[in-house]
C-alpha positions in Angstrom: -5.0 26.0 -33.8 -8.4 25.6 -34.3 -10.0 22.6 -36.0 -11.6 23.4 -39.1 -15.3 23.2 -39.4 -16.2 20.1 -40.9 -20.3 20.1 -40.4 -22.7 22.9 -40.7 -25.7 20.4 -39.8 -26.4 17.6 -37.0 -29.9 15.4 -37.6 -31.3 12.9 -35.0 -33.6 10.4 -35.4 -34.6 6.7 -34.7 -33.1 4.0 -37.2 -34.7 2.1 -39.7 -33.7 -1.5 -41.3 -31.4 0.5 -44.1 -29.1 1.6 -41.6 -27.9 -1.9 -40.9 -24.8 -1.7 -43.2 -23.3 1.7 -42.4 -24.1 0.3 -38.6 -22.5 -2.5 -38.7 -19.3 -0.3 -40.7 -19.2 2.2 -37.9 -19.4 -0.1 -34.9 -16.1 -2.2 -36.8 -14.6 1.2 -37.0 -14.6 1.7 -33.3 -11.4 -0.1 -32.0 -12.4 -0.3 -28.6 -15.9 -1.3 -28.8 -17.2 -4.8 -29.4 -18.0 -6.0 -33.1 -21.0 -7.6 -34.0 -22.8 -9.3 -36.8 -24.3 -7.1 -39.5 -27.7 -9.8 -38.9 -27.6 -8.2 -35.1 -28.0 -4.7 -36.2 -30.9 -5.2 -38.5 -32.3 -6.8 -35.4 -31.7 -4.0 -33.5 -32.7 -1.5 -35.8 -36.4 -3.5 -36.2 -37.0 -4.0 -32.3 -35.0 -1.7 -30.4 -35.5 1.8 -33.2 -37.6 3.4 -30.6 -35.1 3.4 -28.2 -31.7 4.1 -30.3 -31.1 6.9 -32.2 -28.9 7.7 -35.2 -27.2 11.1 -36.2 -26.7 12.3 -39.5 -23.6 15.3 -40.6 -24.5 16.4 -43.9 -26.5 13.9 -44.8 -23.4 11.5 -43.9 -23.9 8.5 -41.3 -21.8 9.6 -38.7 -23.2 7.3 -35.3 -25.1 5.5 -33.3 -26.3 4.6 -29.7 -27.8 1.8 -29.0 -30.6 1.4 -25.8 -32.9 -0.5 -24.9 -35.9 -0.4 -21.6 -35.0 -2.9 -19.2 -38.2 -4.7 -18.6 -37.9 -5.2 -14.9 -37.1 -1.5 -14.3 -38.6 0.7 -17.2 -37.6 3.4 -15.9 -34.0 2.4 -17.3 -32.1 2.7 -20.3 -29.5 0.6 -20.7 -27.4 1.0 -23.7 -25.5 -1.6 -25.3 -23.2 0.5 -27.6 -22.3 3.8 -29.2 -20.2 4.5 -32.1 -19.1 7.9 -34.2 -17.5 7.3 -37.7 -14.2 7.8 -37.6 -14.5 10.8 -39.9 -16.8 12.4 -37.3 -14.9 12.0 -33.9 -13.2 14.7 -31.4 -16.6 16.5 -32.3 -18.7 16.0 -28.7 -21.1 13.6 -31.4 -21.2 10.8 -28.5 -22.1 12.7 -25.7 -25.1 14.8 -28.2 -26.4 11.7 -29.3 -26.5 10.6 -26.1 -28.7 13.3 -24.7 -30.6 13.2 -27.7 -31.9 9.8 -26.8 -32.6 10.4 -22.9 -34.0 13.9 -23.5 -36.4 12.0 -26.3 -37.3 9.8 -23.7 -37.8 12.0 -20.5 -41.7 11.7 -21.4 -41.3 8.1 -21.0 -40.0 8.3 -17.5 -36.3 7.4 -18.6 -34.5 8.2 -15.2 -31.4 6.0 -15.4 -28.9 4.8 -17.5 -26.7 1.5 -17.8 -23.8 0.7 -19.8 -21.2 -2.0 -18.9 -17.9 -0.5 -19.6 -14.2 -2.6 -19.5 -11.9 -0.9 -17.0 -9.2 -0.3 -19.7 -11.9 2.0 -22.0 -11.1 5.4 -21.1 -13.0 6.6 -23.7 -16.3 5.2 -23.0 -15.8 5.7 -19.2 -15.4 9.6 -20.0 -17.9 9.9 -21.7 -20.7 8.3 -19.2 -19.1 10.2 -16.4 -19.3 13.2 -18.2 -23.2 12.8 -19.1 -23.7 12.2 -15.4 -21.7 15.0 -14.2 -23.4 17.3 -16.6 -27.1 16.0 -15.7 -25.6 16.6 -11.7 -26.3 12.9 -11.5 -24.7 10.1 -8.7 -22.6 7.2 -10.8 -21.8 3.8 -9.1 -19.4 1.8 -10.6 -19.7 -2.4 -9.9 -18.2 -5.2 -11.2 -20.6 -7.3 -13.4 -19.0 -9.6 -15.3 -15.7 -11.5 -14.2 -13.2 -12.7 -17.3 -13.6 -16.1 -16.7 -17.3 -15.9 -17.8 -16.7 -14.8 -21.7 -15.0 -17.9 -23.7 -13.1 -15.6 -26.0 -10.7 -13.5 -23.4 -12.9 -10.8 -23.3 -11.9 -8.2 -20.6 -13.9 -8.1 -16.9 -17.1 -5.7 -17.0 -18.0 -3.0 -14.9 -21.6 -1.9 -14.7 -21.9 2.1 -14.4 -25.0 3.0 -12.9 -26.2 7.0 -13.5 -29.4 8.6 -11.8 -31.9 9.2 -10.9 -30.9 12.4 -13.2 -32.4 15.9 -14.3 -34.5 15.8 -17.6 -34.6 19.8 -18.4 -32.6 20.5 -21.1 -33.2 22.7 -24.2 -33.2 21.2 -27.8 -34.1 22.7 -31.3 -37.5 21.8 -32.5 -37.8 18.7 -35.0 -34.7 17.2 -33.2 -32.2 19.1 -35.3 -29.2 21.0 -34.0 -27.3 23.7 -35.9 -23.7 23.4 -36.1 -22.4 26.4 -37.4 -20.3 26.7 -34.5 -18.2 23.1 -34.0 -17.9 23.1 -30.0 -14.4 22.0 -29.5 -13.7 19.0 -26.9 -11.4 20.4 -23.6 -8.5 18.0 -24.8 -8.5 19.6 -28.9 -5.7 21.5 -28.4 -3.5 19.1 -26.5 -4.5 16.2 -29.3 -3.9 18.8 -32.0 -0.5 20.8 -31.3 1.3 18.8 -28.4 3.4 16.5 -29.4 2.6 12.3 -28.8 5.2 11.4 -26.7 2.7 12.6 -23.8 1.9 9.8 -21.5 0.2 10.5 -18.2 -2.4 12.3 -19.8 -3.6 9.3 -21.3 -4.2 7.5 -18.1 -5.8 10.7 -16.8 -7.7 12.2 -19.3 -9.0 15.4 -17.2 -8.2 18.6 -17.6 -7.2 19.4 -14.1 -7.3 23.7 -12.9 -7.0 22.9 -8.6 -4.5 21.1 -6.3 -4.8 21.6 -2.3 -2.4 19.3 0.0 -3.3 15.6 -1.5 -6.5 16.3 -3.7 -6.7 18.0 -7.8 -9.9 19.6 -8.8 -10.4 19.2 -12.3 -12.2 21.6 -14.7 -15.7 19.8 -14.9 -15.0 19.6 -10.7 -14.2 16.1 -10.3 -12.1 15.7 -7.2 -9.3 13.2 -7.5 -7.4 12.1 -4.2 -3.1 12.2 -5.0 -1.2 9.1 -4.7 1.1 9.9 -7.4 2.2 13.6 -5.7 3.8 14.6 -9.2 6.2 11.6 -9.3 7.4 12.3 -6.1 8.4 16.1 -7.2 5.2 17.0 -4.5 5.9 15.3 -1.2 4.3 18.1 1.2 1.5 18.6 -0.9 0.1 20.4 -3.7 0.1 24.4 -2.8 1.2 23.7 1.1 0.1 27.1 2.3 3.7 27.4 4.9 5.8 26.9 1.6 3.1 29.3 -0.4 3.2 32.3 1.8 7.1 32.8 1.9 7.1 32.2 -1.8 4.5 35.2 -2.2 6.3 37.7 -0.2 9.3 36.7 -2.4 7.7 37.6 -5.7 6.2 40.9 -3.8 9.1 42.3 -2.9 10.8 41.8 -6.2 13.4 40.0 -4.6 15.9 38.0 -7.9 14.6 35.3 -9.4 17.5 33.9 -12.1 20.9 34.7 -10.9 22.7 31.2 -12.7 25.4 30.8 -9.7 25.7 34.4 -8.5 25.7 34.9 -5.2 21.8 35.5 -3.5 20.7 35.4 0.1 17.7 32.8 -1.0 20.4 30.7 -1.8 22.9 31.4 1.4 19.2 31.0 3.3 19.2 28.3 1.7 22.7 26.3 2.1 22.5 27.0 6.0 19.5 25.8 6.6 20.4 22.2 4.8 23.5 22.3 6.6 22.1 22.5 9.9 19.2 20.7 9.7 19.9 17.9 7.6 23.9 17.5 7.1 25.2 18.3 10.0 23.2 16.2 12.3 23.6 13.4 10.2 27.5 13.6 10.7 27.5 13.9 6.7 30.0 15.8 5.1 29.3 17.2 1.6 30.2 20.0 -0.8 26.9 20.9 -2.3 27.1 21.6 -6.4 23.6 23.0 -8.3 23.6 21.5 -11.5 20.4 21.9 -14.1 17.6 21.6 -12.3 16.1 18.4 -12.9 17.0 15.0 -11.4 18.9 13.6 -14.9 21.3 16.7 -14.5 22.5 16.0 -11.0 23.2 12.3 -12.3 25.0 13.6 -15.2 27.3 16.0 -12.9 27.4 12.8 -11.0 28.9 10.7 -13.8 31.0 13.3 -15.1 32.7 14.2 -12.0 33.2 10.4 -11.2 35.0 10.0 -14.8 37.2 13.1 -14.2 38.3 12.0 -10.9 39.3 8.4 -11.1 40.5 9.1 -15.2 37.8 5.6 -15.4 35.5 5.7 -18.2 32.8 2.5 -17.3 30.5 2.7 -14.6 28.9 -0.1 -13.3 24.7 0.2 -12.7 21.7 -2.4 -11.9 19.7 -4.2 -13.4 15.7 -2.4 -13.7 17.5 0.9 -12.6 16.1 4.2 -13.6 18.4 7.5 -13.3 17.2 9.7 -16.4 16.0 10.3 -19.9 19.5 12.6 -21.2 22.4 9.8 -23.1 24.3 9.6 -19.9 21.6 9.0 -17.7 19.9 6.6 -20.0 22.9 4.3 -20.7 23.1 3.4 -17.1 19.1 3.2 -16.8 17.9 -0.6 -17.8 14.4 -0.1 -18.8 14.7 -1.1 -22.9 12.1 0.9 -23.6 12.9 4.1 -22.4 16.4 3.4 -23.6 15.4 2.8 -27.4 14.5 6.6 -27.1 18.3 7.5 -27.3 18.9 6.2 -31.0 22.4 5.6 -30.8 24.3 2.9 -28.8 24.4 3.4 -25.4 28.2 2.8 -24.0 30.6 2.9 -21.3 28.3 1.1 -18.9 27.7 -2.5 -17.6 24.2 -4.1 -15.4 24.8 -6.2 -12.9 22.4 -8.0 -10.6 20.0 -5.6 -8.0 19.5 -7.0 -4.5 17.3 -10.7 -5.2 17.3 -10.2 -8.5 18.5 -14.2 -8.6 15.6 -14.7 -5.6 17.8 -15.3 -2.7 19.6 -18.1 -5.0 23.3 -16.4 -5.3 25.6 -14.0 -3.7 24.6 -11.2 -6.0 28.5 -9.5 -5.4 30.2 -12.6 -5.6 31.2 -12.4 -9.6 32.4 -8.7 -9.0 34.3 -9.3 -6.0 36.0 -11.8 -8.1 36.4 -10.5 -10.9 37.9 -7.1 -9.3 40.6 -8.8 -7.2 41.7 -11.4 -10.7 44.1 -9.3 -12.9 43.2 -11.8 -15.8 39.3 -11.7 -15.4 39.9 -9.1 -17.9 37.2 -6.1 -16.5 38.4 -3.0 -16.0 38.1 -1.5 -12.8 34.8 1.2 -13.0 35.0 4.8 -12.5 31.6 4.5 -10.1 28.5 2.1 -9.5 25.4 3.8 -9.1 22.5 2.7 -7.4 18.6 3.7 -6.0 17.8 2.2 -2.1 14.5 1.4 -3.9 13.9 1.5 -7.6 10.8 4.1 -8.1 10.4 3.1 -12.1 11.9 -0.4 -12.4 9.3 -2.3 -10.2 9.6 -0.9 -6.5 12.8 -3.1 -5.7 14.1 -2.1 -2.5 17.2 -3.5 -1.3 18.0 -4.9 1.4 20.0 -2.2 4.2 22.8 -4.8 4.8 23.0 -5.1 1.1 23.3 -1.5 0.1 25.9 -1.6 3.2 28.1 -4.3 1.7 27.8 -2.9 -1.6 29.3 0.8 -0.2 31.6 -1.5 1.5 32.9 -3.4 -1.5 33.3 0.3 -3.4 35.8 1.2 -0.7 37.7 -1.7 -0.3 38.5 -1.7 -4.4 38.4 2.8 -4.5 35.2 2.6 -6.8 33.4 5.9 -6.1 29.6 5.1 -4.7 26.6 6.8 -6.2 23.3 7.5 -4.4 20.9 8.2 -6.8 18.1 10.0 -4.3 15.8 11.5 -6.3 12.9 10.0 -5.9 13.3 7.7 -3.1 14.6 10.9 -0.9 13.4 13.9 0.8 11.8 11.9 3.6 10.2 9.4 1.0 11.3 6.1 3.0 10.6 7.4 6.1 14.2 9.2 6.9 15.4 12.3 4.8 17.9 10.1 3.0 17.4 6.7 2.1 20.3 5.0 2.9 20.7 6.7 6.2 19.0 3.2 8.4 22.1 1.5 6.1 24.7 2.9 8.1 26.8 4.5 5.0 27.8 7.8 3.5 27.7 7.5 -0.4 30.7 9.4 -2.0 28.1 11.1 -4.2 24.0 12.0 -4.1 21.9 12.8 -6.3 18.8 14.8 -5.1 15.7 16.3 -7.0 12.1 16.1 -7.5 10.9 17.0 -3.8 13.9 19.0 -2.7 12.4 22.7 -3.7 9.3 21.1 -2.0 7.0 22.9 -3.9 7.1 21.2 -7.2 9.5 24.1 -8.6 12.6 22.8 -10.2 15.9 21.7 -8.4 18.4 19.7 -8.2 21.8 18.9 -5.6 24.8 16.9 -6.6 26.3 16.2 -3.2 29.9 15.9 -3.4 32.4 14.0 -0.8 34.7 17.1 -0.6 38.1 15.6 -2.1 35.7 14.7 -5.0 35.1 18.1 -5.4 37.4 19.0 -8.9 35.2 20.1 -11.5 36.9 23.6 -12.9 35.4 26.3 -12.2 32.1 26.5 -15.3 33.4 22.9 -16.2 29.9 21.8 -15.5 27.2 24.5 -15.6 23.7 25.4 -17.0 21.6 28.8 -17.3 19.0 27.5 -14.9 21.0 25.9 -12.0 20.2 29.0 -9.3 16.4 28.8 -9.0 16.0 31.3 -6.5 12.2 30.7 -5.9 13.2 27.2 -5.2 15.9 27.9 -2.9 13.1 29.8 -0.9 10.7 27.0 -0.8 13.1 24.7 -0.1 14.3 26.4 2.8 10.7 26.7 4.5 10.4 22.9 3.9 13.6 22.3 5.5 12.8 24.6 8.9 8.8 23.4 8.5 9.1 19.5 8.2 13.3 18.3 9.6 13.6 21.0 12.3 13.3 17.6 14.4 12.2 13.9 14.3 8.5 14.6 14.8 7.8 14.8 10.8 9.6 11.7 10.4 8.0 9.8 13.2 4.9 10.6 11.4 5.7 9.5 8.2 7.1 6.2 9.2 3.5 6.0 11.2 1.9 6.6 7.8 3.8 4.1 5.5 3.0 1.4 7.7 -0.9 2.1 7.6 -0.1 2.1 4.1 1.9 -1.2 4.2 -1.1 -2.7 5.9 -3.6 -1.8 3.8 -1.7 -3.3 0.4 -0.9 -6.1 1.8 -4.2 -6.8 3.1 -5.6 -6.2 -0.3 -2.3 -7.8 -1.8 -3.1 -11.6 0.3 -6.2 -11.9 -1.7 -4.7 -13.0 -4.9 -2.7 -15.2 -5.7 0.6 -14.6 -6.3 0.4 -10.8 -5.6 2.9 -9.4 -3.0 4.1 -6.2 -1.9 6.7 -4.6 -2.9 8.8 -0.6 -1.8 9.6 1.1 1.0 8.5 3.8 3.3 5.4 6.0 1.2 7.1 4.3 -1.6 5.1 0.8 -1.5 3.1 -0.7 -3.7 1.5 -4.5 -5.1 3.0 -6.5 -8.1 1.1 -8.8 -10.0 1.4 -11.6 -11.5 -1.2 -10.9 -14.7 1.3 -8.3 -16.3 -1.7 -6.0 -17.3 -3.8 -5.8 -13.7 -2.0 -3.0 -12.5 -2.9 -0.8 -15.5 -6.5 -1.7 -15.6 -6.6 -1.1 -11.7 -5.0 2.0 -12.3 -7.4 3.2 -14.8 -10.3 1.7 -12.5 -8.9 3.3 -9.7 -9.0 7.0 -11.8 -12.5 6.5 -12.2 -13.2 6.0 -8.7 -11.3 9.6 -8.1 -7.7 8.3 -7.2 -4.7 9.2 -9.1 -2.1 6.1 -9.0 0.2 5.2 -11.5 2.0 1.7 -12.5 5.8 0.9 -12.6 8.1 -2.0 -13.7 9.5 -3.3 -16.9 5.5 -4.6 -17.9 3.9 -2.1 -15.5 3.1 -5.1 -13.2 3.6 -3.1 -10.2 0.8 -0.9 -8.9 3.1 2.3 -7.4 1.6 4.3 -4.6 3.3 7.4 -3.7 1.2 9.6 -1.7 2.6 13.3 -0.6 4.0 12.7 2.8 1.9 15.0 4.2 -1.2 12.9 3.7 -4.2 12.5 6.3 -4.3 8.8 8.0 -8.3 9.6 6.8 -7.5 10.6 3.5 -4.6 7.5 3.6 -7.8 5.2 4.4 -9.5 6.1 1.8 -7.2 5.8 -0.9 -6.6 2.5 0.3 -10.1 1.4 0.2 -10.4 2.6 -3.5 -7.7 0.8 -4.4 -9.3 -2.0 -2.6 -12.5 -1.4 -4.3 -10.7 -1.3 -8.0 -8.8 -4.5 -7.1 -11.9 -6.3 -6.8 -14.0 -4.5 -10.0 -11.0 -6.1 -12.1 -9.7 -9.4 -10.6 -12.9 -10.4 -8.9 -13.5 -9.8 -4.8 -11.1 -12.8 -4.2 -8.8 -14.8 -6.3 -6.5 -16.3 -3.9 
């Protein structure tokens, strides 16, 4: 919906010592900017008016930049601060008073700005990036100040550098814009109607139109490199033209699109080609069940089926696990967070320790072994245990192969069915199609989604050990479980990339360039260490909040990488497998480069 028009008329003009107070009000107003004395902006509005401006909407105050002439390089402005009254914001008022100011000082031979920016301040680092795409400007972003220089915990500062940039731009004589017409921001409609439980969008605020194999175009033509490949839903790519072109000739043909569990020939294409290029070479044997088409759903089957079969209500699951957002899912996922979400108890379910989740310092199976075999310990036997090889969202915690072995060894020896839970550590994201295959196991049960359409279309396997196989027949359903546009994709990705071992070879290649490189950057600090598996890898920190701010620093330098754990300690990279070793380098070196703008070029 649009947002009502709240100003009919914009002024601009240089400040005078009155507009201390409603200064000083504005700038305290601004959450994420710093807060000064009301004494410092009568200062500033006595020796640095001539280069700050001040707008005005309808005769109300509604902000301010401050600037000032460096005197060693007049030819820059470096601006200490901008604030809009909160009344005012979501309006474009920062960015116009900005060019206001430079455009008032082209005659002057104002060629480049300077701000210093913390790496957490989205705001203000979309903004500046915006003025220098607009003005087709080049931005370098340094560190400046380190933490340990500001006695009050202030935040590390990065100087942003913009120009040498155009000056032609057309303004309204007398310095005073109409505003009949509010110009809404890209984001207005997402901030107005969607709801706030959005969360990637607020690490990466651009609005993005492109995606070609590892890189996303976004509307104002920022390029941003992928290491996040749509949480692993995208491991060949974004728009992989050998997955595109079948998909086309699909839709062209009218071929059927939703046929819930009907028979098709996408998905008979489809079922042969997993069998013989992925099951049967693996010696696995599976009945293969299409649940709803996201990863939570083929857990859920997973649970359910496990429950009907043994007549065992609990199932045991591990501690900083992740396996969905739905009730079953989420009470045998760990993160507190995520489980708060659900608003009733979560039941049926235990945790019990992941691989080294004691450091090394006890057998972690040694109380369930126990208490399995004593008929007074007074546990119940579990319908299943369910586990991830590496734990995507709880930190990248990847177990040890002979520890996932012993663990599907225990499950036999006491008939406790063993669940896989592959979505997003499978699909070749390891470095083998499965990611228990180097353990030397066959789960009784695997859950697949995210990457298996390979596309990024939705779909999702339950694999089934084949006497496991006793749902009724519609016992366990759901309107969008035969995707058939999915089924083609997947197919191609199948006969494109596990044909034979050569895609795999590569891949292994790959993740341990990208091993290197982290723990290259990872041996500079103190304390920081590397964590994952396969293109699964990433660092953990010791300083809770340095993979956030390295994240968002990261963003700004064009790379998309995300943060996982139970503090988001853990900087997650997760690049599409079908990455460049050039493009691999270069990720790596701006994650190398962010590193340094917020912890400094050494620490260790």
């Amino acid at each position: 919906m649009p947002r009502p028009e709240s100003a009919t008329r914009v002024d601009f003009r240089s400040p005078n010592l009155e507009d201390g107070q409603h200064l000083w009000r504005m700038a305290r107003e601004s959450r994420v900017l710093d807060v000064n004395t009301s004494y410092a902006y009568l200062l500033w509005a006595r020796d640095f008016a001539a280069t700050s401006i001040v707008a005005t909407v309808d005769d109300d105050p509604g902000g301010f930049v401050i600037g000032y002439r460096r005197p060693d390089e007049p030819e820059t402005l470096m601006i200490w601060q901008v604030a809009v009254d909160e009344r005012h914001r979501g309006q474009g008022l920062a960015r116009r008073m900005l060019d206001e100011l430079v455009d008032s000082l082209s005659g002057d031979r104002v060629r480049r700005l300077e701000t210093t920016i913390t790496a957490d301040n989205s705001a203000s680092i979309a903004l500046f990036t915006s003025f220098a795409n607009a003005r087709s400007a080049p931005i370098e972003r340094t560190p400046l100040f380190e933490a340990a220089m500001f006695p009050d915990g202030h935040d590390a500062e990065l100087l942003f550098r913009i120009g040498p940039f155009s000056t032609a731009r057309s303004t309204t004589p007398g310095g005073v814009m109409s505003m009949t017409t509010t110009t809404e921001p890209a984001t207005a409609i997402f901030d107005s109607l969607e709801s706030q439980v959005r969360s990637y969008c607020r690490s990466w605020p651009a609005v993005m139109t492109h995606s070609q194999g590892s890189t996303l175009t976004s509307e104002d033509g920022r390029e941003f490199l992928d290491f996040f490949a749509g949480a692993g839903a995208l491991n060949y790519g974004h728009n992989n033209p050998a997955l595109l072109d079948p998909l086309l000739d699909y839709l062209r043909e009218g071929r059927i699109i939703h046929s819930l569990d009907m028979h098709t020939s996408a998905k008979r294409d489809f079922l042969q080609a997993f069998s013989d290029l992925i099951l049967e070479p693996r010696g696995l044997d599976y009945k293969v069940m299409f649940p709803g088409p996201t990863g939570t759903n083929s857990v859920e089957a997973a649970l359910k089926l496990a429950r009907k079969v043994t007549g065992r209500q609990h199932v045991l699951s591990f501690t900083n696990a992740f396996h969905g957002m739905t009730l079953g899912s989420l009470a045998v996922t760990g993160n507190s967070m995520k489980r708060k979400g659900a608003g009733i108890p979560l039941t049926n379910s235990s945790k019990i320790p992941y691989d080294d989740y004691f450091n090394g310092a006890v057998d972690d199976f040694m109380w369930l072994e126990r208490v399995l075999e004593d008929s007074g310990s007074g546990v119940d036997k579990p319908a299943a245990i369910i586990v991830e090889s590496v734990q995507g969202e709880g930190g990248l915690n990847a177990a040890r192969l002979e520890w996932l072995k012993a663990l599907s060894d225990l499950c036999r020896e006491y008939d406790i069915i063993l669940i896989v839970d592959d979505v997003q550590a499978g699909c070749g994201r390891t470095g083998t199609f499965f990611s228990f295959e180097e353990a030397g196991f066959s789960p009784d049960i695997v859950c697949l989604s995210k990457s298996i359409s390979g596309f990024g279309l939705p779909m999702a396997l339950t694999l089934i050990r084949p006497d496991l196989d006793q749902f009724e027949p519609g016992e366990h359903n759901g309107t969008f479980r035969g995707h058939n546009l999915a089924f083609v994709t997947a197919k191609v990705a199948l006969e494109t990339y596990w044909a034979d071992d050569s895609f795999q070879n590569e891949v292994q290649a790959k993740a341990a360039e990208l091993r290197a490189g982290l723990t290259e950057i990872a041996e500079r600090y103190e304390g920081a260490t590397v964590r994952g598996r396969g293109l699964l890898t990433g660092i953990a920190f010791p300083d809770a909040s340095s993979a956030e701010k390295i994240a968002t620093a990261a963003y700004e330098c064009g790379l998309l990488v995300e943060t996982s754990g139970p503090e988001d300690e853990v900087l997650k990279t997760m690049p599409p497998l079908t990455i460049s070793s050039e493009e691999l380098a270069r990720g790596i070196a701006i994650l190398e480069e962010a590193t340094a703008a917020v912890l400094g070029d050494s620490a260790a």
